[in-house]
ROSE-4610 file (N, C-alpha, C; in Angstrom, 1 decimal, always signed):
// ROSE-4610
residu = [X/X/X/X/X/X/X/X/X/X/X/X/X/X/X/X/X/X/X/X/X/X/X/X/X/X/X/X/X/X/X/X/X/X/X/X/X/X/X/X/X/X/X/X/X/X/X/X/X/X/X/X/X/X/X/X/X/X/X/X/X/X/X/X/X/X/X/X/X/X/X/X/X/X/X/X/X/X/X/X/X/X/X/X/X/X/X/X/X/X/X/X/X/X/X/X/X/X/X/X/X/X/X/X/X/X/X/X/X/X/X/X/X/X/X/X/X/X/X/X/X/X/X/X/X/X/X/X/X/X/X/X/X/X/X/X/X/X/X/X/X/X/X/X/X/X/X/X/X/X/X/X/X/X/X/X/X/X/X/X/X/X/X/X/X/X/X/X/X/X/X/X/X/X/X/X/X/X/X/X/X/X/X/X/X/X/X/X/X/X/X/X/X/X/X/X/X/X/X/X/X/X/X/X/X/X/X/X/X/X/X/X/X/X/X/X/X/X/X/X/X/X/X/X/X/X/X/X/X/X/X/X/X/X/X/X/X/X/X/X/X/X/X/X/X/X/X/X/X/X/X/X/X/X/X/X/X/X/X/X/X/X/X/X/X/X/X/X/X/X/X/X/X/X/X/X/X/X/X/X/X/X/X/X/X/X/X/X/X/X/X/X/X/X/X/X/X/X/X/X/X/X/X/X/X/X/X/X/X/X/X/X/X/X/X/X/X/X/X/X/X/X/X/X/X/X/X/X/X/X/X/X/X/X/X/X/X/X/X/X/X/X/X/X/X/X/X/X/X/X/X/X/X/X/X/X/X/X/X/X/X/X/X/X/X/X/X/X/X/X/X/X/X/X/X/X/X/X/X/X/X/X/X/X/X/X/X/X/X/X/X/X/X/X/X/X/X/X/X/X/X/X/X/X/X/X/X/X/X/X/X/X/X/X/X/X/X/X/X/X/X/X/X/X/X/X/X/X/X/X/X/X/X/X/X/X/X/X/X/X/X/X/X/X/X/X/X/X/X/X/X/X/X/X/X/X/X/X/X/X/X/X/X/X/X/X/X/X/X/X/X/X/X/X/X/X/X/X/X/X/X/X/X/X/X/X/X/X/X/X/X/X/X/X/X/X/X/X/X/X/X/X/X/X/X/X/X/X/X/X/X/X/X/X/X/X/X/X/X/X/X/X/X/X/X]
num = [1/1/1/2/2/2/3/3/3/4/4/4/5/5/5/6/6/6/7/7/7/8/8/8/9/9/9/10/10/10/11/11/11/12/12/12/13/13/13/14/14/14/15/15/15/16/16/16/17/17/17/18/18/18/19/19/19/20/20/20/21/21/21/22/22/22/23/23/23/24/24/24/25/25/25/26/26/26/27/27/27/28/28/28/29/29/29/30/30/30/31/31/31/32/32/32/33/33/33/34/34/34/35/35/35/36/36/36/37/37/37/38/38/38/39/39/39/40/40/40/41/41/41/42/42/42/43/43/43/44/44/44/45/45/45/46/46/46/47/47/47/48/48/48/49/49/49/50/50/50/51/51/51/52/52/52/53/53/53/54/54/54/55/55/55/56/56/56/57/57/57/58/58/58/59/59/59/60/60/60/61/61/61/62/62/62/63/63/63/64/64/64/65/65/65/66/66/66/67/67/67/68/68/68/69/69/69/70/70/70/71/71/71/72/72/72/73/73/73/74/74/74/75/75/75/76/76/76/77/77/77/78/78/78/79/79/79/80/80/80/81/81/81/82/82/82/83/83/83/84/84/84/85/85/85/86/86/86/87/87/87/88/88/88/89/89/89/90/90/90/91/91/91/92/92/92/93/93/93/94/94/94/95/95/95/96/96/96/97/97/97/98/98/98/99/99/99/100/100/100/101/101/101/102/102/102/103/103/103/104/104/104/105/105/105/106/106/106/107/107/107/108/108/108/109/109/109/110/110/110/111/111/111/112/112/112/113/113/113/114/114/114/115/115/115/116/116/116/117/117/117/118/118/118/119/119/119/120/120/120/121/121/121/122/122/122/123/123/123/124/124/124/125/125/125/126/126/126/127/127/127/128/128/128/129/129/129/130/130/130/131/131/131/132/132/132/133/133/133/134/134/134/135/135/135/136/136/136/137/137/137/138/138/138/139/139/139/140/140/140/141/141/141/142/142/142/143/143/143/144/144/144/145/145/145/146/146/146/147/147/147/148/148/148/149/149/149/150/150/150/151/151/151/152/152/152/153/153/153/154/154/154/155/155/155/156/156/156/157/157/157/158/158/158/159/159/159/160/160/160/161/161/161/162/162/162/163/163/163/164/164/164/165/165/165/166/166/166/167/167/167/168/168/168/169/169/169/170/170/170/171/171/171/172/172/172/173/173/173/174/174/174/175/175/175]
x = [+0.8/+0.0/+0.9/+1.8/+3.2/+3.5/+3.6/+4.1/+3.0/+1.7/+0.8/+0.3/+0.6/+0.2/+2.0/+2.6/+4.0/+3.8/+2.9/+2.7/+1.7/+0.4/-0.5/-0.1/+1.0/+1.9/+2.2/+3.2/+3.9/+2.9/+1.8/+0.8/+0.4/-0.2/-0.6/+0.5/+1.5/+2.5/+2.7/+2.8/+2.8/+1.5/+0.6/-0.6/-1.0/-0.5/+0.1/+0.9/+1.8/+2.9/+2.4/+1.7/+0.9/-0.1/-1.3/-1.7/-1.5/-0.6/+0.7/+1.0/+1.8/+2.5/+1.2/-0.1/-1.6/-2.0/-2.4/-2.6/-1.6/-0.4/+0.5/+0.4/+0.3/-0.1/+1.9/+2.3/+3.5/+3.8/+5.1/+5.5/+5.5/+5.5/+5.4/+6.9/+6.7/+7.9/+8.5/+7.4/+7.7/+7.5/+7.5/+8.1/+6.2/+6.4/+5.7/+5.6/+4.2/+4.2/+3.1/+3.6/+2.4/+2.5/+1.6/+1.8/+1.3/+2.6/+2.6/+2.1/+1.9/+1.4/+2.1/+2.6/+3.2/+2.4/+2.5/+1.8/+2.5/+2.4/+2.4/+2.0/+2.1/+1.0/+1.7/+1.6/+2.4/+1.5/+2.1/+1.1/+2.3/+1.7/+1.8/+3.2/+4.0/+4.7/+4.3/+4.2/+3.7/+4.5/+3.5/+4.4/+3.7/+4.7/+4.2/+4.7/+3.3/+3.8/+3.1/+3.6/+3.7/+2.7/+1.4/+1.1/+0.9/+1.4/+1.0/+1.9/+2.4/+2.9/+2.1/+2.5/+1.6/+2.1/+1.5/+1.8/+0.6/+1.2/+0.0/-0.1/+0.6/+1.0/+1.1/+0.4/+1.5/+0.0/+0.9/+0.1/+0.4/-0.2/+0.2/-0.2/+0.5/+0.1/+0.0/-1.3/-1.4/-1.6/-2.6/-1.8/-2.5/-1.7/-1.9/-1.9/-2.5/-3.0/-2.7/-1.5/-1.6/-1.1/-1.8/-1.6/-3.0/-2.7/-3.7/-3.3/-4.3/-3.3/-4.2/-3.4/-3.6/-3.8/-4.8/-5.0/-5.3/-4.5/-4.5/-5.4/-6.0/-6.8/-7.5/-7.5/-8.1/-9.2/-10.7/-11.4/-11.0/-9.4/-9.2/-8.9/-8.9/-8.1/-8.4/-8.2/-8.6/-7.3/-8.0/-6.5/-7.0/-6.9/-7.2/-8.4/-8.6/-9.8/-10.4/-9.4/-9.9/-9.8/-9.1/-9.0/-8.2/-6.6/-5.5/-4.6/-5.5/-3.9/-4.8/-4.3/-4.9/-3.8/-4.7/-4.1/-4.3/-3.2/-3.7/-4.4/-5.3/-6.4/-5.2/-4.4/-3.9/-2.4/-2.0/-1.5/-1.5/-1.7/-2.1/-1.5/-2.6/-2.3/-2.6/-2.2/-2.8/-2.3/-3.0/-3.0/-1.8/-0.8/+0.0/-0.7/-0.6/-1.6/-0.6/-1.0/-0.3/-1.0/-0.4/-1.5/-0.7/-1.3/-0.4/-1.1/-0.7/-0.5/+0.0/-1.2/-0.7/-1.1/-1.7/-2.4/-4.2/-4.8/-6.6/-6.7/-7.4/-8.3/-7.6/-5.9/-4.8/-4.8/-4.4/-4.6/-3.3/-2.9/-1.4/-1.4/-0.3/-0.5/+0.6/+0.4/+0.7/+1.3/+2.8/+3.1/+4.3/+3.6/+4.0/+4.3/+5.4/+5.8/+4.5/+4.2/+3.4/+3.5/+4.6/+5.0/+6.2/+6.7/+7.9/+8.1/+9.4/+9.7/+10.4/+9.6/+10.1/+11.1/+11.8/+12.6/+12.9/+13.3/+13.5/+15.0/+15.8/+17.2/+17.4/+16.8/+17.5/+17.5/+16.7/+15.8/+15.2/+14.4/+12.4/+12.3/+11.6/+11.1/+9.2/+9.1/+7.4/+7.0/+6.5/+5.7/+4.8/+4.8/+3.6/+3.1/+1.9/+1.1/+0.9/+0.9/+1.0/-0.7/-1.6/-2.5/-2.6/-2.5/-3.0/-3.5/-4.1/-4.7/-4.0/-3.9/-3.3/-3.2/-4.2/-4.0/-5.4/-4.8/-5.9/-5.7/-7.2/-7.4/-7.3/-6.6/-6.4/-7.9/-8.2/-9.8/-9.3/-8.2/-7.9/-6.4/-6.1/-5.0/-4.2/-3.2/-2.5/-3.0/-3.3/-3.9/-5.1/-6.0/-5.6/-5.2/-5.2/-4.4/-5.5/-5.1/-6.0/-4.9/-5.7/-5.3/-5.8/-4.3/-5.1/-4.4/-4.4/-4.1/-2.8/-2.2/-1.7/-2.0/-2.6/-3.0/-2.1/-2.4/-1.4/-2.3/-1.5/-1.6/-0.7/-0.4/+0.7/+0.4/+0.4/+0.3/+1.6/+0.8/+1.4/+1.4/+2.5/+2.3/+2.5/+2.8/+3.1/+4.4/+5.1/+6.5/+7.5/+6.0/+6.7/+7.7/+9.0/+10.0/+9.2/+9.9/+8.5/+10.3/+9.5/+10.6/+9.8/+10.7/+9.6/+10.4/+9.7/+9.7/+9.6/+10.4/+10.3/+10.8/+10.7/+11.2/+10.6/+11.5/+11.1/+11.1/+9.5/+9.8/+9.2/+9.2/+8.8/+7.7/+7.4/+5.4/+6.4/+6.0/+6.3/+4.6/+4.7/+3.6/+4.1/+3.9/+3.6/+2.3/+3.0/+1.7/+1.7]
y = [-1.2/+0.0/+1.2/+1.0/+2.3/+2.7/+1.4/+2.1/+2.7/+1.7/+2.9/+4.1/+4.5/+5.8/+6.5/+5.8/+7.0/+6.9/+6.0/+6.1/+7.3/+7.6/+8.4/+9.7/+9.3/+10.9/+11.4/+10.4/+11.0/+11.3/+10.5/+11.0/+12.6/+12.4/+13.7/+15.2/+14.9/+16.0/+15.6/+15.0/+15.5/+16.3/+15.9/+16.5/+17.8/+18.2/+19.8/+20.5/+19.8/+20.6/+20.9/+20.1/+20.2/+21.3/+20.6/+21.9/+23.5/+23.9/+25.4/+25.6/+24.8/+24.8/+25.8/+24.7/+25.1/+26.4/+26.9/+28.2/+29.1/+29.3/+30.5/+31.0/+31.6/+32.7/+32.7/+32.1/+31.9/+34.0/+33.6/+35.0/+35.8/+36.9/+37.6/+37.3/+36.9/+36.0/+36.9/+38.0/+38.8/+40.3/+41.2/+43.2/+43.2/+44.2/+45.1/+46.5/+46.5/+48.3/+49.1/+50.5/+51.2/+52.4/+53.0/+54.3/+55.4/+56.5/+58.0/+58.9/+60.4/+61.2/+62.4/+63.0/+64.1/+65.4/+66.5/+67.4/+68.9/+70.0/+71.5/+71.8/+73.2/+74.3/+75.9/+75.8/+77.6/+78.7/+79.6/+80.5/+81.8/+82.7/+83.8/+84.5/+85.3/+85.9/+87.3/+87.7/+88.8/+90.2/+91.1/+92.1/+93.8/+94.4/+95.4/+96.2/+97.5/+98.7/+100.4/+100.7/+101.9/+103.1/+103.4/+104.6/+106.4/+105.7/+107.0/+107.0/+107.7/+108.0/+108.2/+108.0/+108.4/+109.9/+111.0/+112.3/+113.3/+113.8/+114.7/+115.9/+116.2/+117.5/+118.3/+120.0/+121.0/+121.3/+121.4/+121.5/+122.7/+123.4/+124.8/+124.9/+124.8/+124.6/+125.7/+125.6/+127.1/+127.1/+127.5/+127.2/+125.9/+125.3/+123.8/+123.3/+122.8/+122.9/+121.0/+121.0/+119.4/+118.4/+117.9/+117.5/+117.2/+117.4/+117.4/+115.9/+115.5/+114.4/+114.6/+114.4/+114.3/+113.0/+112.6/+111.2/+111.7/+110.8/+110.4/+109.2/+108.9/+108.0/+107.9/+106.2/+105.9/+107.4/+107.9/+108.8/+110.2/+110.4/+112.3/+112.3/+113.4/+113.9/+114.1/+114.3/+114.8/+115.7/+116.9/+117.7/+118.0/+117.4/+117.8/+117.7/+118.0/+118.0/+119.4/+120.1/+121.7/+122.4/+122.4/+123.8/+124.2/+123.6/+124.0/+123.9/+122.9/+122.7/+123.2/+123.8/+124.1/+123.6/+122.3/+121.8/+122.7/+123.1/+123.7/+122.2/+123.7/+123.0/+122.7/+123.4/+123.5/+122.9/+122.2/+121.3/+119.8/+119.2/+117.8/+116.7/+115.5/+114.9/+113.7/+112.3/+111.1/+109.8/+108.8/+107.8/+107.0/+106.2/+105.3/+103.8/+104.1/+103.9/+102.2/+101.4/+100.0/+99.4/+98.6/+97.7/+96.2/+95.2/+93.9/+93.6/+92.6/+91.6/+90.3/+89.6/+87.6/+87.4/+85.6/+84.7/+85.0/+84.8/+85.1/+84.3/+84.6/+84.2/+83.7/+84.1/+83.9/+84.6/+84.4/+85.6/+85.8/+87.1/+87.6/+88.6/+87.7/+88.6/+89.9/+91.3/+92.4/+92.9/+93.2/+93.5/+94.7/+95.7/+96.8/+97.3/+98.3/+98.3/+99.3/+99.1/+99.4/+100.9/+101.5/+102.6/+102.8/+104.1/+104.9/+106.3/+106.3/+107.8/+109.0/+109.8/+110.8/+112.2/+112.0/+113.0/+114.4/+115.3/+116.8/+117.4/+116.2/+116.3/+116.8/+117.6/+118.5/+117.7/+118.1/+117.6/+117.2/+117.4/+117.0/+116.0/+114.8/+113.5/+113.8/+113.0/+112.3/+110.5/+110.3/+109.0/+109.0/+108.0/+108.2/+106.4/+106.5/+105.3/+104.6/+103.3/+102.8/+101.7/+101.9/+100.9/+100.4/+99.1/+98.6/+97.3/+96.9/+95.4/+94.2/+93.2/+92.4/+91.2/+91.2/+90.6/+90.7/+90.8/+90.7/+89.5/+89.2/+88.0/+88.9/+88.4/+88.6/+88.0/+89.3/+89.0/+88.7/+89.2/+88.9/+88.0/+87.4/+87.4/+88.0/+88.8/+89.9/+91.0/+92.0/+93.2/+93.0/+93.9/+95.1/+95.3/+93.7/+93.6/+94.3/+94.8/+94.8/+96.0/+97.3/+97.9/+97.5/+98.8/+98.6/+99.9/+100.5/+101.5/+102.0/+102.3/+102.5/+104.0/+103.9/+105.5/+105.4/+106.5/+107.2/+108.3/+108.3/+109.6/+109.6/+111.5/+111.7/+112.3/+112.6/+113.4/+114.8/+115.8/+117.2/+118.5/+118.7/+119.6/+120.9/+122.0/+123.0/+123.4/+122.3/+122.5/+121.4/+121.2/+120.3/+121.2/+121.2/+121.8/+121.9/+122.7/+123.0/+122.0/+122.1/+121.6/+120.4/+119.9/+119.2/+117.4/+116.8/+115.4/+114.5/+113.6/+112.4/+110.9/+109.6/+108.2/+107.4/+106.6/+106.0/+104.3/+103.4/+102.6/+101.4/+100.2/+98.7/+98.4/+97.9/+97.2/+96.2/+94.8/+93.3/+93.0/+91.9/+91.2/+90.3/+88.8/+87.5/+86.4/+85.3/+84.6/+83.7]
z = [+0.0/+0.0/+0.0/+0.8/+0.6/-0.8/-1.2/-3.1/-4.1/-3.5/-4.5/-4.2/-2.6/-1.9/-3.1/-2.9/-3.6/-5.2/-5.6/-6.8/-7.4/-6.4/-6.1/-6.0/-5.0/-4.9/-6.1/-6.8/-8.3/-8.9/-9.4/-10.7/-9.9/-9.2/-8.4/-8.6/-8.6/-8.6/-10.2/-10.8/-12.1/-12.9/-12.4/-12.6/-12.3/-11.3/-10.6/-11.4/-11.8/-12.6/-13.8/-14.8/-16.2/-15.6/-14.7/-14.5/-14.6/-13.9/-13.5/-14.5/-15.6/-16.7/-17.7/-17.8/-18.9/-18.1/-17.2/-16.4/-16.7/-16.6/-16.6/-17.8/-18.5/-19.8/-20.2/-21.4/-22.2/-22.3/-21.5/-22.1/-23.9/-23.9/-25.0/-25.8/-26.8/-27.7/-28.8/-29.6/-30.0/-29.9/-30.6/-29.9/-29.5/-28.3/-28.0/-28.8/-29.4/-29.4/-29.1/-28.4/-28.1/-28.7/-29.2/-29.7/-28.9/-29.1/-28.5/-29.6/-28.9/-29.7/-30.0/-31.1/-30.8/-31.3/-30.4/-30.5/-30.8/-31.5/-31.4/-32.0/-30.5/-31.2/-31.5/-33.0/-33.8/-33.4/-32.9/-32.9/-33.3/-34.2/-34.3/-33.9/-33.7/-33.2/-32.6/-31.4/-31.0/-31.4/-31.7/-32.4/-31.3/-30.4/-30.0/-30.4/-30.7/-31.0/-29.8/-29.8/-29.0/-30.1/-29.6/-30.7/-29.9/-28.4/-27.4/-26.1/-25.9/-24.4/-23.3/-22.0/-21.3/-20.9/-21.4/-21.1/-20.1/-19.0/-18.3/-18.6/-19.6/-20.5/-19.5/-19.5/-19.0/-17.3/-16.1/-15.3/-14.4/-14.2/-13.2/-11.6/-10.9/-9.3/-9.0/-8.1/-7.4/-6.1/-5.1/-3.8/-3.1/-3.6/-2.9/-1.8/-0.8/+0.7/+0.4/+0.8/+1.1/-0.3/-0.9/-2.4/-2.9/-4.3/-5.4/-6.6/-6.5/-7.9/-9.2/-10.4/-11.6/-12.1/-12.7/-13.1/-14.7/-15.5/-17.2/-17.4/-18.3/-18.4/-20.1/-20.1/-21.9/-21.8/-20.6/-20.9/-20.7/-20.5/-19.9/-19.0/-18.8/-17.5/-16.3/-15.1/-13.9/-13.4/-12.7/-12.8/-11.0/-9.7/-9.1/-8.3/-7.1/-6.9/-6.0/-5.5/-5.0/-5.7/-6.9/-8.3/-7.7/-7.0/-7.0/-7.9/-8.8/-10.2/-11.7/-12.1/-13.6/-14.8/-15.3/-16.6/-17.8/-18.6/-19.9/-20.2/-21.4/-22.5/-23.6/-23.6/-25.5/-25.3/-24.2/-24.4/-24.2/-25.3/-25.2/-23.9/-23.6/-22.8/-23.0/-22.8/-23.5/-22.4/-22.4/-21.7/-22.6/-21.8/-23.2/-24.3/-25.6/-26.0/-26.6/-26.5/-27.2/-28.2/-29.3/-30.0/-30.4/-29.7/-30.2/-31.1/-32.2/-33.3/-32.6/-33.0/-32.6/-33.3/-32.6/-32.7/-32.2/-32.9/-33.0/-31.2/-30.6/-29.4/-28.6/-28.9/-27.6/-26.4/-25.4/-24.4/-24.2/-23.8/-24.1/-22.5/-21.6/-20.4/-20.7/-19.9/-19.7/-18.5/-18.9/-17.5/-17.5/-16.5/-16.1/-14.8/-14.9/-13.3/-12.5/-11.0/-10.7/-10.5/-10.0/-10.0/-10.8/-11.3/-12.0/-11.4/-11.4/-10.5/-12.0/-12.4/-13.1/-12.2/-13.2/-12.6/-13.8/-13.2/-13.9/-14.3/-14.3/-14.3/-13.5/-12.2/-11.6/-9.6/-8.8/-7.5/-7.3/-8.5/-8.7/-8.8/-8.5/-9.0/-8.3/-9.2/-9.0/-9.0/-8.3/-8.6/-9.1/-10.5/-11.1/-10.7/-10.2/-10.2/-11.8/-12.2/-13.6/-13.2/-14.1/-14.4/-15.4/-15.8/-17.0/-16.8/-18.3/-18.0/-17.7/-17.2/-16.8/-18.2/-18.8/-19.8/-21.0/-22.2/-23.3/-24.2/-24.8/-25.4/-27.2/-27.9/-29.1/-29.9/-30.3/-31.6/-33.1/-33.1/-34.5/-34.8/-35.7/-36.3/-37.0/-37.0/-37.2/-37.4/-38.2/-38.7/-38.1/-37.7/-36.9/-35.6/-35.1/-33.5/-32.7/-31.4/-30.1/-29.8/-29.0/-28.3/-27.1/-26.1/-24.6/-24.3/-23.0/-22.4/-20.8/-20.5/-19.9/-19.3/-17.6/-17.1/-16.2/-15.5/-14.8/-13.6/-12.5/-11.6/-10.8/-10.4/-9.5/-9.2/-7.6/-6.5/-6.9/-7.0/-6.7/-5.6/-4.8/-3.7/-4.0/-3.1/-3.4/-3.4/-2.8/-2.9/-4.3/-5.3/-6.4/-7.4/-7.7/-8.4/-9.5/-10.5/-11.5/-12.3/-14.0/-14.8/-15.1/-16.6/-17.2/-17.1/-16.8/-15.9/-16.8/-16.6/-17.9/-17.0/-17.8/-17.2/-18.0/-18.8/-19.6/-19.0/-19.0/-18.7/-19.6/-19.4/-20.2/-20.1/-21.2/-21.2/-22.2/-21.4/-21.6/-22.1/-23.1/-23.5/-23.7/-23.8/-24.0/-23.8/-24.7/-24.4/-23.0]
């Protein structure tokens, strides 16, 4: 009975091993492939142009109690708020005027310093506060591009040096 219990054993373990052998899934014998995708996207080259400065043209202080500020803007001017500063009429004044050229329905961020300090070559400086859009979405593709605006205001006292004030600074666009 010993030999056929070890005969029982062997068929049994070979029958296990066929088993295992028909169950295990035969490795992959020949290439694998998977496909990737490649992608870009052209857009346009951005093209900025400058058609306006930001100018507060010519301003006359008179007796100014504290400070007065001058605000430029895409709609005009504000010269003050007690009628201590009188802006000439007949000399022009304008918001800084930009126009980019891209890509159609791209959005193109804008970036300007928040403040600039003009000076008179001499003592004088001013802070001028800077506003602009943070970012425009392009309507067209190239011609006629998208304007936008850059305004301005500076606080003026009665002890502001008179002389004529300038500072040239950067308007960055990208997409």
């Amino acid at each position: 009975s010993g030999e056929l219990d070890m005969k029982k054993f062997a068929r049994m373990a070979v029958l296990a091993a066929a088993a295992t052998i028909v169950a295990t899934p035969a490795a992959a014998v020949g290439p694998v492939t998977q496909q990737a995708t490649s992608r870009a996207k052209i857009l346009k080259a951005l093209n900025l142009r400058k058609d306006a400065d930001l100018d507060f043209g010519t301003i006359v202080i008179g007796g100014v109690v504290g400070t007065e500020t001058v605000t430029v803007s895409q709609s005009g001017r504000t010269c003050g708020s007690a009628g201590q500063l009188t802006c000439s009429t007949t000399d022009p004044f304008s918001a800084a005027k930009f126009n980019i050229q891209g890509s159609n329905n791209q959005l193109v961020n804008i970036t300007v310093p928040d403040t600039v300090t003009m000076s008179n070559g001499a003592a004088g400086s001013l802070v001028v506060d800077l506003t602009a859009p943070a970012s425009v979405t392009l309507t067209s593709s190239g011609v006629p591009g998208d304007d936008f605006y850059i305004e301005g205001s500076v606080d003026l006292a009665a002890t502001t040096p008179e002389g004529d004030y300038t500072v040239d600074f950067d308007v960055t666009v990208e997409y």
